[in-house]
C-alpha positions as CSV (number, residue, x, y, z in Angstrom):
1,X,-120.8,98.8,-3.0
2,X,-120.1,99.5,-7.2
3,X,-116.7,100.9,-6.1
4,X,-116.3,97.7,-4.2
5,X,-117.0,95.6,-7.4
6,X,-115.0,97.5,-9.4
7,X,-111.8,96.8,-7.5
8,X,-113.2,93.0,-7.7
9,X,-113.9,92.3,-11.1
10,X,-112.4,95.0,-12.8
11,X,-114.2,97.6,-14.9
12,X,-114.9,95.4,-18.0
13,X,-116.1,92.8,-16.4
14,X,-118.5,95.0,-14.5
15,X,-119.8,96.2,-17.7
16,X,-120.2,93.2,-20.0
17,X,-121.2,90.8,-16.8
18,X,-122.8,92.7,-13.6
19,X,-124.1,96.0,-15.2
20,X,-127.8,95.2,-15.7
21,X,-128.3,94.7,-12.4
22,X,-126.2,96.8,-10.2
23,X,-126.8,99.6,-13.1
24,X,-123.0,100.2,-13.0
25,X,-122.6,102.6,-16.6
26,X,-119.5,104.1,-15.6
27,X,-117.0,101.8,-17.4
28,X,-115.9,103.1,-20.4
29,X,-113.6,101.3,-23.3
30,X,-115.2,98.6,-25.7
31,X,-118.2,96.1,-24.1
32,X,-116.9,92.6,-23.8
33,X,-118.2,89.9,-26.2
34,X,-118.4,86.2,-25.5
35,X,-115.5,84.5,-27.0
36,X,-116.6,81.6,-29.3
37,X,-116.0,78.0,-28.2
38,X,-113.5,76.0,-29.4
39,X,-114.3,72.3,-28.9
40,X,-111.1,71.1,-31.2
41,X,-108.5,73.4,-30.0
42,X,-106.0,71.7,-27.7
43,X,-107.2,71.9,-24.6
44,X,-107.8,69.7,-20.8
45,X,-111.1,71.9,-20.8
46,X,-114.4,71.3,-23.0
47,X,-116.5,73.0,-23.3
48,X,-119.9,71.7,-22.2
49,X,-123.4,71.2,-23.4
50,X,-125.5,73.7,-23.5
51,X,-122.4,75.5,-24.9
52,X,-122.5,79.6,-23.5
53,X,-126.5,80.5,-23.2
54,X,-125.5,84.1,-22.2
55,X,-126.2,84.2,-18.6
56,X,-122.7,84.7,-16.3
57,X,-122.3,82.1,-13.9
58,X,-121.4,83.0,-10.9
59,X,-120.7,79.8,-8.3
60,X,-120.4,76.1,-8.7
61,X,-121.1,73.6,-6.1
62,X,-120.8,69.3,-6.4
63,X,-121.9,67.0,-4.1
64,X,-120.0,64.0,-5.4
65,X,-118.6,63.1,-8.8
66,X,-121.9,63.5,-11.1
67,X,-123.7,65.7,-9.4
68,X,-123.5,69.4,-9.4
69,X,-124.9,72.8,-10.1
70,X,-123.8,76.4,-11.1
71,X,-126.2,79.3,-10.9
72,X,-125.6,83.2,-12.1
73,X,-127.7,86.0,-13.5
74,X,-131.3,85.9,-14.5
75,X,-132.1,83.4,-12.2
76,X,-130.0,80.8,-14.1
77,X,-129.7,77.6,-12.5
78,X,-127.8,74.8,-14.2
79,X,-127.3,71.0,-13.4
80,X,-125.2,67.7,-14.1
81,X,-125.6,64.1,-13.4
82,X,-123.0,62.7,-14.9
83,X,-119.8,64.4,-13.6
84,X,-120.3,68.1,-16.0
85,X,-120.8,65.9,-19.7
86,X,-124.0,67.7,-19.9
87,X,-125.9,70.0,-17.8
88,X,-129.8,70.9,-17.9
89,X,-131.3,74.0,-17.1
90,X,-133.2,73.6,-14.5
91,X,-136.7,75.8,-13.6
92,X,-135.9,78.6,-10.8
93,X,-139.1,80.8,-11.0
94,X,-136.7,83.7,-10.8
95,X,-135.3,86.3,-13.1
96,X,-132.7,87.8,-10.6
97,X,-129.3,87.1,-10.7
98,X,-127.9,84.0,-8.5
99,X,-124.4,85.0,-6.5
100,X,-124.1,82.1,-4.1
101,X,-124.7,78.3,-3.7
102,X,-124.1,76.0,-1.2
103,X,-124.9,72.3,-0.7
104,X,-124.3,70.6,2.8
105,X,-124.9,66.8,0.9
106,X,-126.4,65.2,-2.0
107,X,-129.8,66.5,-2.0
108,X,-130.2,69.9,0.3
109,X,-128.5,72.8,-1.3
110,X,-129.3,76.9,-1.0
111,X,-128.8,79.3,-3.7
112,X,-129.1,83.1,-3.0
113,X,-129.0,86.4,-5.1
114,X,-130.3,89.6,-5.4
115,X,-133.3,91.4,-4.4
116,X,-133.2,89.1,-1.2
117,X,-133.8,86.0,-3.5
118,X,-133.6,82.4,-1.5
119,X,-133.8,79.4,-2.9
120,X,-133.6,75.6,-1.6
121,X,-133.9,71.8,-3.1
122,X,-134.1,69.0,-1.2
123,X,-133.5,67.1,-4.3
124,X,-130.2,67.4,-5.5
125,X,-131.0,70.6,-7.4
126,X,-133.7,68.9,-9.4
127,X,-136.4,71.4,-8.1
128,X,-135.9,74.5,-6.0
129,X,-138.8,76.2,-4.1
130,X,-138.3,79.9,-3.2
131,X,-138.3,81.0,0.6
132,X,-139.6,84.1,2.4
133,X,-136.8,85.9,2.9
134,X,-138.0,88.9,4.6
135,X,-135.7,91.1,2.7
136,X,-135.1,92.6,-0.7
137,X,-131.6,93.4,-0.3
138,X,-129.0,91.5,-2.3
139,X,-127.8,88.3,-0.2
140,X,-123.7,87.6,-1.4
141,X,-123.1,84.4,-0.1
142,X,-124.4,81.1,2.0
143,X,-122.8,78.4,4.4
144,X,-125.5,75.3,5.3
145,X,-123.8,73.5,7.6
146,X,-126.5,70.4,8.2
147,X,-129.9,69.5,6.5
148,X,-131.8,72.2,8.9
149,X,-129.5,75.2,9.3
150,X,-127.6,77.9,7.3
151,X,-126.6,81.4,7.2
152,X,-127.2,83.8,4.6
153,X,-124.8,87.2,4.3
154,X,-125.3,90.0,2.3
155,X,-126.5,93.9,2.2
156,X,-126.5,95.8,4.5
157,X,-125.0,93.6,6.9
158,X,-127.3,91.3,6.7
159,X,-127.2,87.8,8.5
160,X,-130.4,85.3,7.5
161,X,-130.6,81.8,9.8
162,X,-132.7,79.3,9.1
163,X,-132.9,76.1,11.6
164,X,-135.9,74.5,9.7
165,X,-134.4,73.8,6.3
166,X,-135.3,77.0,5.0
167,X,-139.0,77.0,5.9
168,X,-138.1,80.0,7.8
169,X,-135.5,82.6,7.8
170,X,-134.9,84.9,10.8
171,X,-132.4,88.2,10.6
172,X,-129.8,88.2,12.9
173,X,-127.9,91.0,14.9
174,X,-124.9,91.8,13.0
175,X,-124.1,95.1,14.7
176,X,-123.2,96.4,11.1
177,X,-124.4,97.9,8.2
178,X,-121.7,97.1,6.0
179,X,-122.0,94.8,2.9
180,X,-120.8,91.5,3.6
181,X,-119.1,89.6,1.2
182,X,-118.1,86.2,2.3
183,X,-119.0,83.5,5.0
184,X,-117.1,80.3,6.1
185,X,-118.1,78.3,9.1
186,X,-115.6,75.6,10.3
187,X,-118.3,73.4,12.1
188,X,-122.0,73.6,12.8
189,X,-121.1,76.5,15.4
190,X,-118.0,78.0,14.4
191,X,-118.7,80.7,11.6
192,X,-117.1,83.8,10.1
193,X,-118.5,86.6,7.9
194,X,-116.4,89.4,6.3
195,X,-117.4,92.4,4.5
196,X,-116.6,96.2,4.0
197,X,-114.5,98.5,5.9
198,X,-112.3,95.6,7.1
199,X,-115.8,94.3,8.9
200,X,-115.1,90.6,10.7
201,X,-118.2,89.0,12.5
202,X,-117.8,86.0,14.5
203,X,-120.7,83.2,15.8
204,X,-120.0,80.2,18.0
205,X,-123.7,79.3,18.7
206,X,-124.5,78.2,14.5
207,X,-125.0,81.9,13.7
208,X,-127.5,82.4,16.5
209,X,-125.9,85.5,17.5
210,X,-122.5,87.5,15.6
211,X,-120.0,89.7,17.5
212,X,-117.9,92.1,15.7
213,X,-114.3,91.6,15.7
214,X,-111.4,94.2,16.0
215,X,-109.6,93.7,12.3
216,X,-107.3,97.2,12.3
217,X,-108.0,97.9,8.6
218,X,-111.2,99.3,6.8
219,X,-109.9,97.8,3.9
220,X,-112.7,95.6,1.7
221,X,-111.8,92.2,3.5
222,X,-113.3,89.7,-0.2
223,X,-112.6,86.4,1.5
224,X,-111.6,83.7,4.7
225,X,-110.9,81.0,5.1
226,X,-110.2,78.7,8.6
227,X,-108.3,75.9,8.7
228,X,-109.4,74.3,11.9
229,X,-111.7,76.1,14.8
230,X,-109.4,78.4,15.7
231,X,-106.6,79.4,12.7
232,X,-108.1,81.8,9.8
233,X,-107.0,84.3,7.1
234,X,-108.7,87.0,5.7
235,X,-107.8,88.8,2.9
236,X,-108.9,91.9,0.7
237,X,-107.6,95.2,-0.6
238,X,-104.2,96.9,-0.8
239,X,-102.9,93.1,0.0
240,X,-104.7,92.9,3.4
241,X,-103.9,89.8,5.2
242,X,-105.1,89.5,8.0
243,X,-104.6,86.2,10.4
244,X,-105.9,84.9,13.7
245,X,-104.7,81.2,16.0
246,X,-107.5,82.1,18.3
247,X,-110.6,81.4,17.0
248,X,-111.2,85.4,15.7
249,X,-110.9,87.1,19.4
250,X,-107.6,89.0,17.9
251,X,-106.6,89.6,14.6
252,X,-103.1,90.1,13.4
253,X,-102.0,92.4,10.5
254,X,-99.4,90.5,8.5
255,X,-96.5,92.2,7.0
256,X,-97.0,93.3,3.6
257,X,-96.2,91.3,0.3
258,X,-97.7,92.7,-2.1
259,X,-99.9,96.3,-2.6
260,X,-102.5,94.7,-5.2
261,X,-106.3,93.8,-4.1
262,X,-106.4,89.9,-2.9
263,X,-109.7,88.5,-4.3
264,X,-109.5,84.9,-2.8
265,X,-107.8,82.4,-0.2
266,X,-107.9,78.9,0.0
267,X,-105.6,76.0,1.9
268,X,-104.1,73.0,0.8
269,X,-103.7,71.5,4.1
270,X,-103.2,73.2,7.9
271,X,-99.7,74.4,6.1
272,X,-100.0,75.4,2.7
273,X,-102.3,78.2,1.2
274,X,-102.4,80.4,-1.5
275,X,-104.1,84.0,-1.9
276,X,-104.6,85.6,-5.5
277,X,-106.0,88.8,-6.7
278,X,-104.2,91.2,-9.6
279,X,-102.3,89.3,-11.5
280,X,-100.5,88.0,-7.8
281,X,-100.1,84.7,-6.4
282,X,-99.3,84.6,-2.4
283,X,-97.9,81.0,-0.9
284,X,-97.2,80.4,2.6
285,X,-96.0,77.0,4.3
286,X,-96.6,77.8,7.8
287,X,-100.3,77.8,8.0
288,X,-100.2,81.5,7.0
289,X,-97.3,83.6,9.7
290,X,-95.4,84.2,6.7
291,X,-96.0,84.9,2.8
292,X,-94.2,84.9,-0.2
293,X,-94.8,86.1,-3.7
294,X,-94.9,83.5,-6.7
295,X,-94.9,84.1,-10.3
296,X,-98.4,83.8,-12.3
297,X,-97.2,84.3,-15.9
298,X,-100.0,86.5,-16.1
299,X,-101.0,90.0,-15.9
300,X,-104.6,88.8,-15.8
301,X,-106.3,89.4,-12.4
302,X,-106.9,86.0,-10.5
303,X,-110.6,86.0,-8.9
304,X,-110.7,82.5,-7.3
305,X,-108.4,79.6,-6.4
306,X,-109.7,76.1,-5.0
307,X,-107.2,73.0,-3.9
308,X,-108.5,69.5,-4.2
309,X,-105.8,67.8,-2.0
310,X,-102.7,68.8,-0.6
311,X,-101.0,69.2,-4.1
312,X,-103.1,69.9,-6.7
313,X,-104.7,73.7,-6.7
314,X,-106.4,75.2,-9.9
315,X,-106.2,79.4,-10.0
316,X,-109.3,81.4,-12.7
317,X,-109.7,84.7,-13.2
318,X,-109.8,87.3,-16.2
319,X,-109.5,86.4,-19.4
320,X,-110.3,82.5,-19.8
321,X,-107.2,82.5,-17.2
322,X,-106.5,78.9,-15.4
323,X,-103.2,77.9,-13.8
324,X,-102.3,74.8,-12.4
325,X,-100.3,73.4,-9.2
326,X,-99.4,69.7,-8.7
327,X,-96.5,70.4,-6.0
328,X,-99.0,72.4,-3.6
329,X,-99.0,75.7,-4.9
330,X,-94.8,76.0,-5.1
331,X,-95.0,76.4,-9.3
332,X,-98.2,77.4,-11.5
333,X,-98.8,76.2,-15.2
334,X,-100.9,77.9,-17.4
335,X,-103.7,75.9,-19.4
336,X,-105.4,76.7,-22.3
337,X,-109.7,77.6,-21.6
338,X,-110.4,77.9,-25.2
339,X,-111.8,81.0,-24.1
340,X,-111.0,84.4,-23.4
341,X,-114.6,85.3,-20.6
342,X,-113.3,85.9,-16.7
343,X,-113.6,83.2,-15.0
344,X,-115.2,83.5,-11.6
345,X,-115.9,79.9,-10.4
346,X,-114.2,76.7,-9.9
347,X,-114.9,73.2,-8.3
348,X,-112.9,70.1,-8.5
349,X,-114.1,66.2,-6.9
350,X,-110.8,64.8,-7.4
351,X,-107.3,65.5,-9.0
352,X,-108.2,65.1,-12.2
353,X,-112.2,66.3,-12.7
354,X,-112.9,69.6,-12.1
355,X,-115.9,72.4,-13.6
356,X,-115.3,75.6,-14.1
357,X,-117.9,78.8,-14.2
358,X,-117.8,82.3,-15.4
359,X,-119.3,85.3,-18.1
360,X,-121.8,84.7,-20.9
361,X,-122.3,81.1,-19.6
362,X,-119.4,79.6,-19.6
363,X,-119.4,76.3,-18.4
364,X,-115.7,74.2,-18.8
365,X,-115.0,70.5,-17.8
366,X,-111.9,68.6,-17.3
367,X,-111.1,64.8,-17.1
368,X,-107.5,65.1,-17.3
369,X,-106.7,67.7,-14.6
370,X,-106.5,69.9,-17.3
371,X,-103.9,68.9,-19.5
């Protein structure tokens, strides 16, 4: 699992951001310091009020224009009524770092984190109310997919499923003990969870039951993403790419474009999508058969990538790092942060308003798409 966040997040990040709690002390060179705001520099992005209170941030979720929330380490859990102008900290109960959050609609979200932490708030993120998890392993990510039922991944191989808003959580068969790192479900019943060793699970029945699927690599597969019930890409280490048009009951191995780790995937449309990771941006425009290299004007590594519609895309990662697409991921800009933390989180509600998350607390909000 450290090796597996070290190829992630790189070994500086690991040490300034994740160390204290995956008790990662192998990373040598200089610790990382929290860049200082810069409010009047010129910038799209502001920073936001509280301005950096220490704790990463690790995901970002809104559920319309105002409202949203970030969580990250110590149990930080963050909120906005009024689009990202200002946020409040909000009271988790919890000193454990946050990883994942996920909101289905305005009110009922999920957070998760380590030591088999669960949280829910059927309030918009006002109040959250731990839930008995049953476990004490770290949970990575979570999909709710209606007021009553979500799915919970994490260590080792761990599937959660709730179908009573969280009241209860019952572990599933996974058939694995591999650490999975992401989950994406298409519908209420159509899900996908991908891990270690090139580990793909499948569910059709809401995450009742998982079945493994045959991916050909044991590769670190980071992220997937489905277009429609049955198109998907996964991607991960040593530029895996892997891509099924049948729902996940075969899995094709794509010819290679690039040997550098792919961290994240995301589509603008059924066409269009763009995979990042160090310091590489991938673009196809055939729903993902074929894929070809674009320039970042970085050497930073690229950690996430989220599209808004099907022409504007925004692209963090190391380094304060955002680029910007308006012509559906054919030509990046680079924008200034006014920061140099890694970035690990991003979350726009139209073209032009969009949060971003990352170390030391960052919290970053644009107006202007940006500019």
């Amino acid at each position: 699992m450290c090796e597996a966040l070290r190829n992630k997040w790189g070994r500086c990040q690991i040490l300034a951001v994740l160390a204290f709690f995956l008790q990662i002390f192998a990373c040598s060179g200089n610790p990382l310091k929290p860049s200082s705001p810069s409010p009047s520099s010129p910038s799209g992005w502001i920073w936001q009020n509280p301005l950096p209170q220490g704790n990463g941030l690790w995901d970002v979720s809104f559920t319309d224009v105002d409202t949203g929330v970030v969580v990250g380490e110590i149990g930080a859990i963050l909120r906005t009524v009024d689009g990202g102008a200002t946020w409040v900290n909000q009271t988790s109960g919890e000193g454990t770092a946050l990883t994942g959050v996920s909101f289905v609609d305005g009110n009922n979200g999920v957070a998760v984190g380590m030591h088999g932490i669960i949280l829910r708030t059927t309030d918009g993120g006002a109040t959250w109310v731990k839930q008995n998890s049953g476990t004490t392993y770290w949970l990575t990510d979570v999909a709710v997919t209606d007021a009553d039922t979500g799915t919970v991944v994490g260590c080792p191989g761990m599937i959660l499923r709730t179908t009573d808003g969280g009241a209860t959580w019952e572990r599933q068969t996974s058939g694995t003990n591999k650490l999975l790192f992401a989950v994406s479900f298409t519908d209420a019943n159509t899900g996908t969870a991908v891990g270690e060793g090139g580990t793909i699970l499948r569910t059709t029945d809401g995450g009742a039951t998982w079945v493994g699927q045959t991916s050909g690599t044991s590769e670190i597969l980071w992220d997937v993403f489905f277009t429609d019930a049955n198109t998907g890409l996964a991607v991960g280490n040593s530029g895996t790419m892997l891509r099924t048009t049948d729902g996940g009951t075969t899995w094709v191995s794509l010819p290679s474009v690039t040997n550098d780790d792919l961290f994240a995937v995301a589509f603008a449309n059924a066409s269009v999508g763009i995979a990042v990771g160090r310091s590489v941006i991938l673009r196809t425009a055939d729903g993902g058969d074929t894929w070809v290299s674009h320039p970042s004007g970085t050497r930073r590594e690229l950690l996430n990538v989220s599209f808004v519609n099907a022409s504007t895309g925004t692209i963090v990662g190391e380094g304060g790092t955002i680029l910007r697409t308006t012509d559906g991921g054919d030509t990046w800009v680079g924008q200034t942060s006014g920061t140099n933390n890694s970035l690990f989180g991003v979350s726009f509600t139209d073209a032009n308003t969009g949060t971003v998350v990352g170390a030391f607390g960052t919290i970053l909000r644009t107006t202007t798409g940006g500019e």
